[in-house]
gemmi code that builds the backbone of each chain (N, CA, C; Angstrom):
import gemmi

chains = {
    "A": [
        ("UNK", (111.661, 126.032, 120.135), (112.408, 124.954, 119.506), (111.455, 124.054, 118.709)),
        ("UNK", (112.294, 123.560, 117.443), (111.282, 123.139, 116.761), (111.595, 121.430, 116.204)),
        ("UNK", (111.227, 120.165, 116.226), (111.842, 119.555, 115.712), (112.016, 119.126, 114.037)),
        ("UNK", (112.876, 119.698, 113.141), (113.245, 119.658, 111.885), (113.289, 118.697, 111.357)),
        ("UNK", (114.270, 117.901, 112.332), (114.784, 116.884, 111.530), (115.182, 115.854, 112.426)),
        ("UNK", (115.047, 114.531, 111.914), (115.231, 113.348, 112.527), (115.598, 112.319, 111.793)),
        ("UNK", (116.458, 111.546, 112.063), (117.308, 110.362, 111.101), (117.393, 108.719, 111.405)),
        ("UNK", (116.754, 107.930, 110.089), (117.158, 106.949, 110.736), (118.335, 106.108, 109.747)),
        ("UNK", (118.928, 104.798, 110.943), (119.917, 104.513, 109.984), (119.864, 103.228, 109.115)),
        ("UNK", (120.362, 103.612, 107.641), (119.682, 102.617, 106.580), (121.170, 102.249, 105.924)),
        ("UNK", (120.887, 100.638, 105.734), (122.227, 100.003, 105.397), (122.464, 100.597, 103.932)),
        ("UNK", (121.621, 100.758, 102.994), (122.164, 100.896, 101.909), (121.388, 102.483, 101.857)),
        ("UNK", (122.347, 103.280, 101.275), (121.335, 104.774, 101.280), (120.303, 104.636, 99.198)),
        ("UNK", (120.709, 103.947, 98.700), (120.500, 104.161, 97.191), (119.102, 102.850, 97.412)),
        ("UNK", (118.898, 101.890, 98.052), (117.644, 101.128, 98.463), (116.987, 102.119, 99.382)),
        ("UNK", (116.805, 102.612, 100.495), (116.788, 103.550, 101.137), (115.756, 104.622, 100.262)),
        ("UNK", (116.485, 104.872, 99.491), (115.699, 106.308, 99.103), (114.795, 105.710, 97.791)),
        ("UNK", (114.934, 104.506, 97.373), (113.956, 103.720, 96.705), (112.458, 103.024, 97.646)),
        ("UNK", (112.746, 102.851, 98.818), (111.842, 102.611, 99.703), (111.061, 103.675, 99.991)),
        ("UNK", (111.557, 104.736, 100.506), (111.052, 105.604, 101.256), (110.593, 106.461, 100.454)),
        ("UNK", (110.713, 106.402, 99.053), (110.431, 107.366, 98.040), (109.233, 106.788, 97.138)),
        ("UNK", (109.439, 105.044, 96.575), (108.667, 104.561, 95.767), (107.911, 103.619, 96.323)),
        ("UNK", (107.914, 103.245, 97.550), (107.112, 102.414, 98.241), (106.257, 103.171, 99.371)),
        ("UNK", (107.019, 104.347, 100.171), (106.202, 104.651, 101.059), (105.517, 105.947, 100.658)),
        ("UNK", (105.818, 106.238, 99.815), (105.529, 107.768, 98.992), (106.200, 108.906, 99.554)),
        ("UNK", (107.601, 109.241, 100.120), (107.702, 110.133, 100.518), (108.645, 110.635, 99.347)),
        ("UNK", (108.674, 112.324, 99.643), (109.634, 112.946, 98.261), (111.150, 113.212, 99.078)),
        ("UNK", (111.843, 113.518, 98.074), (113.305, 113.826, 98.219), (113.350, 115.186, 98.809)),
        ("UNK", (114.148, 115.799, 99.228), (114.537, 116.899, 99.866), (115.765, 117.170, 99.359)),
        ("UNK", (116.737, 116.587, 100.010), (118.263, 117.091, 99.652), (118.976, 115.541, 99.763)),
        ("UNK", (119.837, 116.033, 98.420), (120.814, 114.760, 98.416), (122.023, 115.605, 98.338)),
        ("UNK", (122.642, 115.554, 98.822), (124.312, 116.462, 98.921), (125.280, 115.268, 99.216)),
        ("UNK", (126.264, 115.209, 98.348), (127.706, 113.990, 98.201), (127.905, 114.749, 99.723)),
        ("UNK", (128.329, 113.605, 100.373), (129.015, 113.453, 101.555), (130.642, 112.951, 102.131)),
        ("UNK", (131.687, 113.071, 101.310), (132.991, 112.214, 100.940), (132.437, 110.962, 99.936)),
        ("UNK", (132.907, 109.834, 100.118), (133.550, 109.561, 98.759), (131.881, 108.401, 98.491)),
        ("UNK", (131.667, 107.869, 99.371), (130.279, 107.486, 98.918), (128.828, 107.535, 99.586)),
        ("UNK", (129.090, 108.510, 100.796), (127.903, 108.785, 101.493), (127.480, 109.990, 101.227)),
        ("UNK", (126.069, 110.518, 101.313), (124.935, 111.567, 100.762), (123.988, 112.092, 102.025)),
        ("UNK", (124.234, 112.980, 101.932), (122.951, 113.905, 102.852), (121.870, 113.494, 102.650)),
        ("UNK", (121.323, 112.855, 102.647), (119.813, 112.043, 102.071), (118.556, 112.429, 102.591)),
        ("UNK", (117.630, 113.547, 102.596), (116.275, 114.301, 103.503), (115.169, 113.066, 102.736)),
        ("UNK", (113.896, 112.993, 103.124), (112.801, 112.821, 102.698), (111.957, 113.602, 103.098)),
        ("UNK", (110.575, 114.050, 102.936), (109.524, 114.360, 103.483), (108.535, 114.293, 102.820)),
        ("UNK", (107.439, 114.557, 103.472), (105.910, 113.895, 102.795), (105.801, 114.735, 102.182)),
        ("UNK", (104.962, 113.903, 101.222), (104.700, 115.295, 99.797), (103.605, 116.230, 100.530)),
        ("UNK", (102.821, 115.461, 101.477), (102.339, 116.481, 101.907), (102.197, 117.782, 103.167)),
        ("UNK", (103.532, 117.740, 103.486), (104.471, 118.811, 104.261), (105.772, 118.992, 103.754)),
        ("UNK", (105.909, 119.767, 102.269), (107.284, 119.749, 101.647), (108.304, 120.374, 102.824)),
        ("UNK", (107.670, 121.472, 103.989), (108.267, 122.047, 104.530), (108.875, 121.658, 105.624)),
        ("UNK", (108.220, 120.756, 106.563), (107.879, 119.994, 106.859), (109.030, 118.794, 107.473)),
        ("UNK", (108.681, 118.248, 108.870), (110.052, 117.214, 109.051), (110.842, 116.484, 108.607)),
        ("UNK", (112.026, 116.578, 108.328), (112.501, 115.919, 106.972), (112.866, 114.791, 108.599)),
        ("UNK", (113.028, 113.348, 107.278), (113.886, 112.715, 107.700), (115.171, 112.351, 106.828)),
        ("UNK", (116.255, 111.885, 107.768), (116.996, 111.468, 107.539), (117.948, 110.156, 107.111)),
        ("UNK", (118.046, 109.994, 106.124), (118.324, 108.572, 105.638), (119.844, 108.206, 105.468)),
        ("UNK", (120.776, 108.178, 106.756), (121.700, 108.109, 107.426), (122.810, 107.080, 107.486)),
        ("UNK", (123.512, 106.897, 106.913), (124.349, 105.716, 106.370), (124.869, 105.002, 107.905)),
        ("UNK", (124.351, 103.227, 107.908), (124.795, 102.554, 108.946), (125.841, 102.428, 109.337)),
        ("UNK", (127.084, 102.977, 109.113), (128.354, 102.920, 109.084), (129.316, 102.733, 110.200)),
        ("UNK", (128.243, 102.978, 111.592), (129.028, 103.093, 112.821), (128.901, 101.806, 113.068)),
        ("UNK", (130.292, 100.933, 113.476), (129.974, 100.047, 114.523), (128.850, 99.638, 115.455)),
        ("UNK", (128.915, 100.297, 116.070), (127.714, 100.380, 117.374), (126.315, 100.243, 116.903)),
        ("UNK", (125.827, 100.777, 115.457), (124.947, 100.658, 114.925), (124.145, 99.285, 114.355)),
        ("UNK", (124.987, 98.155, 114.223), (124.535, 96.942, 113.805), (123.819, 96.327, 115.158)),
        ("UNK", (124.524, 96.239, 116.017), (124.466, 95.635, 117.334), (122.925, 96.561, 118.406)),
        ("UNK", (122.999, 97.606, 118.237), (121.715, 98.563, 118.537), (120.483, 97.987, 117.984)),
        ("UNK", (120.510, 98.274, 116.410), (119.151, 97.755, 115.653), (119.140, 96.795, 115.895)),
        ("UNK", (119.536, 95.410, 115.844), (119.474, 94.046, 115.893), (118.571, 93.622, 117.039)),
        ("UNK", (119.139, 94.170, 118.528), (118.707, 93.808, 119.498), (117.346, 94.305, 119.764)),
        ("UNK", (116.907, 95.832, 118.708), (115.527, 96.685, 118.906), (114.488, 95.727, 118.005)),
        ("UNK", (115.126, 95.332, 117.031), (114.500, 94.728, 115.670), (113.820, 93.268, 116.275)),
        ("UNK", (114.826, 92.719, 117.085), (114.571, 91.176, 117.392), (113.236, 91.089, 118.167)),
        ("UNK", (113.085, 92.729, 118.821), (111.873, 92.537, 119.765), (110.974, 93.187, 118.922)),
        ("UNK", (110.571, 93.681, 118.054), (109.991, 94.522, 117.280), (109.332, 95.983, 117.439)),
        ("UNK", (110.848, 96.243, 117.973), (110.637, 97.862, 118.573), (110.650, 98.605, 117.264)),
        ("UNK", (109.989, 99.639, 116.941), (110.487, 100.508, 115.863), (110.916, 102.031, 116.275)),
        ("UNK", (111.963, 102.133, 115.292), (112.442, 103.448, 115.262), (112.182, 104.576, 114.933)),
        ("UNK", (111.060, 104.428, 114.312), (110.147, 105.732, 113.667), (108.850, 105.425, 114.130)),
        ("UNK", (108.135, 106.765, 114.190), (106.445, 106.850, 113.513), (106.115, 107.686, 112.764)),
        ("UNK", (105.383, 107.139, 111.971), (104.324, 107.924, 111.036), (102.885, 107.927, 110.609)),
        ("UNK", (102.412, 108.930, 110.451), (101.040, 109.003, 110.615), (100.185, 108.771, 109.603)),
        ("UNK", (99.281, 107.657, 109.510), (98.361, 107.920, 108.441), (96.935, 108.014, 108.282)),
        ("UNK", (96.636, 108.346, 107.391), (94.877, 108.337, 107.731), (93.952, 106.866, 107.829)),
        ("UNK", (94.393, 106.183, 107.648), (94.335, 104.443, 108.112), (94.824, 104.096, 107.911)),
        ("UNK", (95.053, 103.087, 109.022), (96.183, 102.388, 109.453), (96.070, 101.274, 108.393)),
        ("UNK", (94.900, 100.667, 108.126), (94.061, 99.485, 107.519), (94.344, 99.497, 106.257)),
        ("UNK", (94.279, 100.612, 105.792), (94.242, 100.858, 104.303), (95.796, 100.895, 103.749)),
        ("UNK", (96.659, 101.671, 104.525), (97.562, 101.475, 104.263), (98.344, 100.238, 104.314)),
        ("UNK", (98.008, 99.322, 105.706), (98.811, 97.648, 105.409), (98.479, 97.387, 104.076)),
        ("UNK", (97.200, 97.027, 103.720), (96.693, 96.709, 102.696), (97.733, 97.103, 101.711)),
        ("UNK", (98.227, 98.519, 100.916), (98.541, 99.134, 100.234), (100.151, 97.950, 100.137)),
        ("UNK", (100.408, 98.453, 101.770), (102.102, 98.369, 101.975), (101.910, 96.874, 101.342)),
        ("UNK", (101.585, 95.897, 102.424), (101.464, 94.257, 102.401), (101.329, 93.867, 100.622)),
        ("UNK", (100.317, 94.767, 99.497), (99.993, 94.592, 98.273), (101.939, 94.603, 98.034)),
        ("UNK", (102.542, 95.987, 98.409), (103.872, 95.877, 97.540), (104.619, 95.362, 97.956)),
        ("UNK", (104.348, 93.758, 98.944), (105.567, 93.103, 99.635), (106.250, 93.548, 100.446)),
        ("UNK", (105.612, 94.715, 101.223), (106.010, 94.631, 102.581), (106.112, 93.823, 103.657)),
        ("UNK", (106.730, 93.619, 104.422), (106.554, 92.788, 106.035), (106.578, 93.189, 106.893)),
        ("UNK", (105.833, 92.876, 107.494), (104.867, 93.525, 108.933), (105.033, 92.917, 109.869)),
        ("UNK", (105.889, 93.385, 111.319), (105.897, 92.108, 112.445), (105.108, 92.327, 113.239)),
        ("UNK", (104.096, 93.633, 112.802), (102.746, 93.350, 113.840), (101.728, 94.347, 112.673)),
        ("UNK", (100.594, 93.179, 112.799), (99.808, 93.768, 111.781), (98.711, 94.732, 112.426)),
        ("UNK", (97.528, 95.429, 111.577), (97.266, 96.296, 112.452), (96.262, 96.006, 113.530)),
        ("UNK", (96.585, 96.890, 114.732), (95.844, 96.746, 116.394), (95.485, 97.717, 116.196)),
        ("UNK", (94.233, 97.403, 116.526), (93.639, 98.613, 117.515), (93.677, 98.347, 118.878)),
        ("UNK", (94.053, 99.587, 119.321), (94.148, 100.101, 121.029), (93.874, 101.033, 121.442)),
        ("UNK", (92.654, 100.996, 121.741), (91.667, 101.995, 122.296), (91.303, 103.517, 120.873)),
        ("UNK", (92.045, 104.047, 121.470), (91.544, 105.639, 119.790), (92.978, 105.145, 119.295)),
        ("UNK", (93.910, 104.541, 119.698), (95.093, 104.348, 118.426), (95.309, 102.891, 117.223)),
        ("UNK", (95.285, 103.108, 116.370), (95.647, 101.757, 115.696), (96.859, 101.947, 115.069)),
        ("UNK", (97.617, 100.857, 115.315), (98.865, 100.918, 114.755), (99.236, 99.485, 113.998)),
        ("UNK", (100.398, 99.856, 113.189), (100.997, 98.543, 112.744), (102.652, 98.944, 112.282)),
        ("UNK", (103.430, 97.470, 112.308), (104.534, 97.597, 112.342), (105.060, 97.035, 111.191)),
        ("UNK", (106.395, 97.880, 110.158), (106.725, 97.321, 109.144), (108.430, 97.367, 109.700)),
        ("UNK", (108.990, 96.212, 108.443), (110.341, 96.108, 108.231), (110.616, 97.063, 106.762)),
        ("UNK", (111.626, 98.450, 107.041), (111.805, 99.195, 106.153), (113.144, 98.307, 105.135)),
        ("UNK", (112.978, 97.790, 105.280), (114.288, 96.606, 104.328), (115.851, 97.436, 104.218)),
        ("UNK", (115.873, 97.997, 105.158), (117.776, 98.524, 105.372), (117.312, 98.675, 106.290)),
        ("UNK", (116.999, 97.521, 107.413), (117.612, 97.567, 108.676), (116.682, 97.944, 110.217)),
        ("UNK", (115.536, 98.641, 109.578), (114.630, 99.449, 111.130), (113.119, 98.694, 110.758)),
        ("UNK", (112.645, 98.833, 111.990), (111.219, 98.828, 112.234), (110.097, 100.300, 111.978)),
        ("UNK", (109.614, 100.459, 111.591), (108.706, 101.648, 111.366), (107.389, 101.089, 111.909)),
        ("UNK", (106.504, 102.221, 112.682), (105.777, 101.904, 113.107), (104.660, 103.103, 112.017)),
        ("UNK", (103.244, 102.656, 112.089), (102.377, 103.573, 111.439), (101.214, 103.669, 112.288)),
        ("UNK", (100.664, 104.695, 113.116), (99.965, 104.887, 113.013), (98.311, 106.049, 112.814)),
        ("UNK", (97.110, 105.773, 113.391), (96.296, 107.256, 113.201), (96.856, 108.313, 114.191)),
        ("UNK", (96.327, 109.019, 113.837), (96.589, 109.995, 114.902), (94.968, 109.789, 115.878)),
        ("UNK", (95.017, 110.018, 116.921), (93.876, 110.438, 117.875), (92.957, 111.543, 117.668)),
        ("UNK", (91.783, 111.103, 116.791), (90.734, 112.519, 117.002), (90.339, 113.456, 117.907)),
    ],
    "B": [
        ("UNK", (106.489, 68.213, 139.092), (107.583, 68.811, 139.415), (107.110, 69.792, 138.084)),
        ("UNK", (106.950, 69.416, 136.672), (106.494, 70.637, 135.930), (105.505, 71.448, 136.341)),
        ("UNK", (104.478, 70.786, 136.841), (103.190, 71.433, 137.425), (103.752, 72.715, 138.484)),
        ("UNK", (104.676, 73.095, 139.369), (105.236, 73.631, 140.027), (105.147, 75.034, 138.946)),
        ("UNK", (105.841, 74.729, 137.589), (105.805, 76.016, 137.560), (104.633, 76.404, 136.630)),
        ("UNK", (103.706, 75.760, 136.334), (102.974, 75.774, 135.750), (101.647, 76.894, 136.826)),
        ("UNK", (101.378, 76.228, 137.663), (100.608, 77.084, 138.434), (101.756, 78.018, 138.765)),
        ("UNK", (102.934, 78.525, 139.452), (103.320, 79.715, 139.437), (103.097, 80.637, 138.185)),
        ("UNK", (103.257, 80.569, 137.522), (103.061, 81.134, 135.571), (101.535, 81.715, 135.867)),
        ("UNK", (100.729, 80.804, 136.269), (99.081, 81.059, 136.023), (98.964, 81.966, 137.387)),
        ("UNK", (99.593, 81.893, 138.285), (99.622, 83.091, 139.744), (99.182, 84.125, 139.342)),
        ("UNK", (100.111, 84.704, 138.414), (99.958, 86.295, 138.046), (99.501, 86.693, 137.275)),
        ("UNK", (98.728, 87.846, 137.737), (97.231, 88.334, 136.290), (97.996, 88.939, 135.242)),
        ("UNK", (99.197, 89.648, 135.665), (99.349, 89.875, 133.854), (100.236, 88.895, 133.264)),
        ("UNK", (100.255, 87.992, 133.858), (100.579, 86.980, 132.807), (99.310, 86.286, 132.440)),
        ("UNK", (98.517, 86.296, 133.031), (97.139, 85.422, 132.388), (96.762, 86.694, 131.447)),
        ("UNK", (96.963, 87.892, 131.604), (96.506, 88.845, 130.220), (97.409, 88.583, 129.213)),
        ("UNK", (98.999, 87.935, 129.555), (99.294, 88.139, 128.786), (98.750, 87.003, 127.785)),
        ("UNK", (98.623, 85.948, 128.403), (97.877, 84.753, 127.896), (96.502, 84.744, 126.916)),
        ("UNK", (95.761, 85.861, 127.435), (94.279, 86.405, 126.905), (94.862, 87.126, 125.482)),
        ("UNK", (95.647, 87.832, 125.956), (96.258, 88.457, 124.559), (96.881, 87.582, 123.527)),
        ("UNK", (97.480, 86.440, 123.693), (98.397, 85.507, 122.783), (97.241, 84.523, 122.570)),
        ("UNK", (96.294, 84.202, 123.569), (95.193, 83.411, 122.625), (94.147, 84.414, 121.694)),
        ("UNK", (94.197, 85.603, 121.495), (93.660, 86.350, 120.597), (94.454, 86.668, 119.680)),
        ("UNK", (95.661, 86.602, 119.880), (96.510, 86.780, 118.156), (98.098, 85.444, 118.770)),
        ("UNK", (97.823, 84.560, 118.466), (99.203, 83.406, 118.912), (100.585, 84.690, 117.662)),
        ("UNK", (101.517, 84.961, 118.047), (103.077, 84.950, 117.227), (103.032, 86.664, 117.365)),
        ("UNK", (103.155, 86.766, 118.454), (103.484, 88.814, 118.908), (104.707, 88.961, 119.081)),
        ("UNK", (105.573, 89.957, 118.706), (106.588, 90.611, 119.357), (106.628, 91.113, 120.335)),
        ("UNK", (107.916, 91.171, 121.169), (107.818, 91.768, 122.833), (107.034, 93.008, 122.563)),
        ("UNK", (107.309, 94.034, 121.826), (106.555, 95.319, 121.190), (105.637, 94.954, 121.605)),
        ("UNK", (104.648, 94.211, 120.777), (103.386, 93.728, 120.574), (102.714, 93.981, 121.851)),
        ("UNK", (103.133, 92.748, 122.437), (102.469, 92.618, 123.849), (102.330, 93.711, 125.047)),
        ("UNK", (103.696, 94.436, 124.288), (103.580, 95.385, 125.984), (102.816, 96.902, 125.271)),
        ("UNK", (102.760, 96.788, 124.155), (101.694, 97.825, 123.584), (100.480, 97.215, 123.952)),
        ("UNK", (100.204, 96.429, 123.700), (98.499, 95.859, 124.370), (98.350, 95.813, 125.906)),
        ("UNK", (99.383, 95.173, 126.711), (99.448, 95.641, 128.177), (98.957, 96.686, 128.113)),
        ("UNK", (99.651, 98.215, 127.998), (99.716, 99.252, 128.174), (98.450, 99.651, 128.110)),
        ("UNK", (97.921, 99.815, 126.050), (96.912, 100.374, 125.828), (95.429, 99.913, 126.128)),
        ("UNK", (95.334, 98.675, 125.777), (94.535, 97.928, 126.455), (93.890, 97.687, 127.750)),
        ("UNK", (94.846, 97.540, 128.627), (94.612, 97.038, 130.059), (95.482, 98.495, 130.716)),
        ("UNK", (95.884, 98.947, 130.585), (96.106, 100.322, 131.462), (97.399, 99.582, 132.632)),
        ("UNK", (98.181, 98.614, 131.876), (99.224, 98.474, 132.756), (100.278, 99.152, 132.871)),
        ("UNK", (100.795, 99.660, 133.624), (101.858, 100.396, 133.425), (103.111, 99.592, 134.613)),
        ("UNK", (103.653, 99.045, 132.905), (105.265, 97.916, 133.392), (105.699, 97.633, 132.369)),
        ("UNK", (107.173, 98.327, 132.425), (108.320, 97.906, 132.228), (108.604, 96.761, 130.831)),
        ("UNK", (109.516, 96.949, 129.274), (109.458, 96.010, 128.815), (110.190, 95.184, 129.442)),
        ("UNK", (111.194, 95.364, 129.950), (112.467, 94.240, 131.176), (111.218, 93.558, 132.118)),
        ("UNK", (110.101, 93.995, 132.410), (108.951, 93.487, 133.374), (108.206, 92.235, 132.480)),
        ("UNK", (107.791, 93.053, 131.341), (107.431, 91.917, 130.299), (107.976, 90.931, 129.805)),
        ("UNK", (109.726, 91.015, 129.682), (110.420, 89.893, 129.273), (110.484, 88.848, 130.818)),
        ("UNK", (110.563, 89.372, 131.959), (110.240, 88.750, 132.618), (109.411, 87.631, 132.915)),
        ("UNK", (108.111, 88.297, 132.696), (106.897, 87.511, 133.039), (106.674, 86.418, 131.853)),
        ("UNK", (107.285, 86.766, 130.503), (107.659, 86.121, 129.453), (108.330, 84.695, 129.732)),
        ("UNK", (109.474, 85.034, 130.341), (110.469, 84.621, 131.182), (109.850, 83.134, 131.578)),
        ("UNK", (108.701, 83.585, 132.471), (107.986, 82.452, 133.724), (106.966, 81.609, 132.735)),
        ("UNK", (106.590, 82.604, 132.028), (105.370, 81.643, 130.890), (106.381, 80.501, 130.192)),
        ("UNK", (107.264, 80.980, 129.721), (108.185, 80.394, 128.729), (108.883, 78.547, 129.845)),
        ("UNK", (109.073, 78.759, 130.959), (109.965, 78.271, 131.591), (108.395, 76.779, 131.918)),
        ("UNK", (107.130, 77.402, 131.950), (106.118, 76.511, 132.240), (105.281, 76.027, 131.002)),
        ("UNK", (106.057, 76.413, 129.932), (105.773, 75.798, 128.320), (104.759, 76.385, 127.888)),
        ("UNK", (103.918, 77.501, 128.174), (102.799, 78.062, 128.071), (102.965, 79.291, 126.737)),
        ("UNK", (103.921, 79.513, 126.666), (104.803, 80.091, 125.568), (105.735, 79.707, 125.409)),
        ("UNK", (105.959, 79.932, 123.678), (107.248, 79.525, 123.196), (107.776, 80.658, 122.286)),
        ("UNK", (109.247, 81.080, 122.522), (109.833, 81.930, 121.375), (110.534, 81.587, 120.504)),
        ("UNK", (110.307, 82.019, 119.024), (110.617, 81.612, 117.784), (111.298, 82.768, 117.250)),
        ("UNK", (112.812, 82.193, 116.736), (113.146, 82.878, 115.901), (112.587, 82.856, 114.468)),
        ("UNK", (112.662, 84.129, 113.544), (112.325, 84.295, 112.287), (112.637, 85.247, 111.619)),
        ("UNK", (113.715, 85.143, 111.038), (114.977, 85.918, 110.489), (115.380, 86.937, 111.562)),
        ("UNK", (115.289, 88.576, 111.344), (115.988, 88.885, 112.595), (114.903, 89.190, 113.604)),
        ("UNK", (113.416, 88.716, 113.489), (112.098, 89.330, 114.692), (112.080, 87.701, 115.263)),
        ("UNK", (111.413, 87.655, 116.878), (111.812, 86.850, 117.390), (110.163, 87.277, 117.866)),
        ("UNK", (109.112, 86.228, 117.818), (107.528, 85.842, 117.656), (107.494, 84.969, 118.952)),
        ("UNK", (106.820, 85.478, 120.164), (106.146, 84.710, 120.815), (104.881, 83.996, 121.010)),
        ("UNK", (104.578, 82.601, 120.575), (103.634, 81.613, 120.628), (103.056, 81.399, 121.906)),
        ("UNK", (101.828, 81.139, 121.501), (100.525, 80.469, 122.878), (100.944, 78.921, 122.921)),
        ("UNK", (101.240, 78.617, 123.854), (101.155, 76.863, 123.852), (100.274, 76.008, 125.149)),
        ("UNK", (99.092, 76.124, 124.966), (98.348, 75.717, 126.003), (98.326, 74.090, 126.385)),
        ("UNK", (98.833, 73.669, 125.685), (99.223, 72.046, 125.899), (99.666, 72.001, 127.316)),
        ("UNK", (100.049, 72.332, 128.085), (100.606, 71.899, 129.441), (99.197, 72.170, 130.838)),
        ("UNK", (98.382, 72.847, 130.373), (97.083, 72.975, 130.746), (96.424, 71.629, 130.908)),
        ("UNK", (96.695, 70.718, 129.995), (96.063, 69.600, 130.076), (95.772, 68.760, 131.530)),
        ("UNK", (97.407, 68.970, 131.876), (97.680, 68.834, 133.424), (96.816, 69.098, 134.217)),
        ("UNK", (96.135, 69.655, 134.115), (95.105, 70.202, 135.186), (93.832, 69.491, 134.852)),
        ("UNK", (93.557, 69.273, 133.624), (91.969, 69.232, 133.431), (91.947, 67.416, 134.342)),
        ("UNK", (93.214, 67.073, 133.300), (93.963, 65.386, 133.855), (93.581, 64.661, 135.697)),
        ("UNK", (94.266, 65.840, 136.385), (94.363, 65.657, 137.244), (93.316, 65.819, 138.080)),
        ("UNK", (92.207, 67.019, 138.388), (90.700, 67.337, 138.319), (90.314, 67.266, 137.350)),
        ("UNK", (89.501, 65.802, 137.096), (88.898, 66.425, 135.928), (87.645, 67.025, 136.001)),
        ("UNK", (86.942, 67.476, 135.024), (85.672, 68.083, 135.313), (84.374, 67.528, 134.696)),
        ("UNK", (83.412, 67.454, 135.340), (81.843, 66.639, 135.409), (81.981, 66.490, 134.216)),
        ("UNK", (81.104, 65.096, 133.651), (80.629, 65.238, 132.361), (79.863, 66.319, 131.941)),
        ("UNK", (79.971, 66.427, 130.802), (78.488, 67.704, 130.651), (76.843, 67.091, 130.808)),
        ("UNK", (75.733, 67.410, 131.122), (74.474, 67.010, 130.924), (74.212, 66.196, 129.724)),
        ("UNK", (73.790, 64.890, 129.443), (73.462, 64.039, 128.272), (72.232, 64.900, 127.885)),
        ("UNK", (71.817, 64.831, 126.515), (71.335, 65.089, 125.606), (69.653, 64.604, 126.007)),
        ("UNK", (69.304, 63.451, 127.094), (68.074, 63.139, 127.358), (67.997, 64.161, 128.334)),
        ("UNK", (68.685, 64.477, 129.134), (68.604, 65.116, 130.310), (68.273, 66.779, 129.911)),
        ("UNK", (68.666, 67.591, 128.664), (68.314, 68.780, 128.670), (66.891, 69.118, 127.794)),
        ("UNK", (66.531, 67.475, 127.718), (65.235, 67.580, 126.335), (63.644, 67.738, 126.983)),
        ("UNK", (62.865, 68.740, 127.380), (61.897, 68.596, 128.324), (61.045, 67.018, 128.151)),
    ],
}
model = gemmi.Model(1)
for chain_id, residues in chains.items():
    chain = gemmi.Chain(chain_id)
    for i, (resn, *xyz) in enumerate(residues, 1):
        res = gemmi.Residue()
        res.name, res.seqid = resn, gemmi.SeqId(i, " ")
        for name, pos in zip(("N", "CA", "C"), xyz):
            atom = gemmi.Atom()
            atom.name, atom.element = name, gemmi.Element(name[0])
            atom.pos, atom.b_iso = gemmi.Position(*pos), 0.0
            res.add_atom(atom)
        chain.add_residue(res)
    model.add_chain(chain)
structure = gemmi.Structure()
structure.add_model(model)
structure.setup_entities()
């Protein structure tokens, strides 16, 4: 078993795929109309086209406002992703007006830091462990 | 009667870490803190454990939580410490003739 695919949920899908595409650098995958205004929406890193897509998942459920809110307030995030510094990248993100509710830690071989993806989640970034 | 919970708050070591930790960066998220518990200090407890102990800091003014839009930042507030120095206080330090051979 393999994990493919994983989704998170973003209030607007058309900001959404402007974030995750022109701010965080990831590429498009599949956009497929979904009824009358929601879209199959993939991303993945340009550098694993093959690679885990995510999913950019329209907030639409009830239950969904009330979930994030209460994860967000504590600054849990809903994703991770990996980069080759953690440091370099705030820098990058923070340059294009990102916000960060925890900037980067180091903890022990991990450094991490936490952004607000602006529809709604926390994303977390960090190295991987040598 | 504040002092009551003031030394209960200071009782427990991971709340004085958590204290060590908020005077090394004051305005963390619950996240925050219980990722540094964890990775840091090798605690292994509970975020419901952390809002807890949060809980007791908060109730003896030693922290304060701030809303800020929808993330909610917990502050160091060592002002109630004073209490103590107040009440024992501690030696002068050595005058300036006294450490000069």
């Amino acid at each position: 078993m393999k994990i493919h695919l994983t989704s998170v949920f973003v209030d607007d899908q058309a900001k959404a795929e402007r974030f995750y595409t022109e701010i965080l650098g990831f590429v498009k995958k599949y956009d497929v109309p979904l009824g009358e205004k929601d879209r199959w929406l993939t991303v993945v890193s340009p550098d694993e086209p093959e690679g885990t897509e995510l999913l950019l998942e329209p907030a639409g459920h009830p239950a969904v406002k009330t979930y994030r809110d209460a994860l967000v307030m504590d600054g849990i995030p809903l994703a991770q992703f990996a980069v080759d510094d953690v440091r370099a990248e705030y820098d990058r993100l923070h340059g294009l007006g990102v916000h960060f509710t925890q900037e980067p830690l180091e903890m022990g071989p991990v450094t991490t830091a936490v952004f607000d993806d602006t529809c709604g989640n926390l994303i977390q970034i960090a190295t991987q462990p040598q | 009667m504040v002092a009551e919970d003031l030394f209960k708050a200071l009782a427990d070591p991971t709340r004085r870490i958590i204290l060590d930790e908020l005077t090394e960066k004051s305005g963390q998220t619950l996240f925050e803190i219980c990722g540094r518990l964890s990775m840091k200090h090798q605690l292994t407890i509970s975020r419901q454990g952390v809002s807890q102990h949060l809980a007791v800091l908060d109730a003896a003014g030693l922290v304060e939580s701030r809303r800020e839009g929808r993330y909610k930042y917990h502050d160091l507030n060592t002002a109630p410490l004073r209490q103590i120095a107040e009440r024992w206080p501690a030696p002068e330090p050595p005058g300036p003739e006294e450490s000069t051979p």
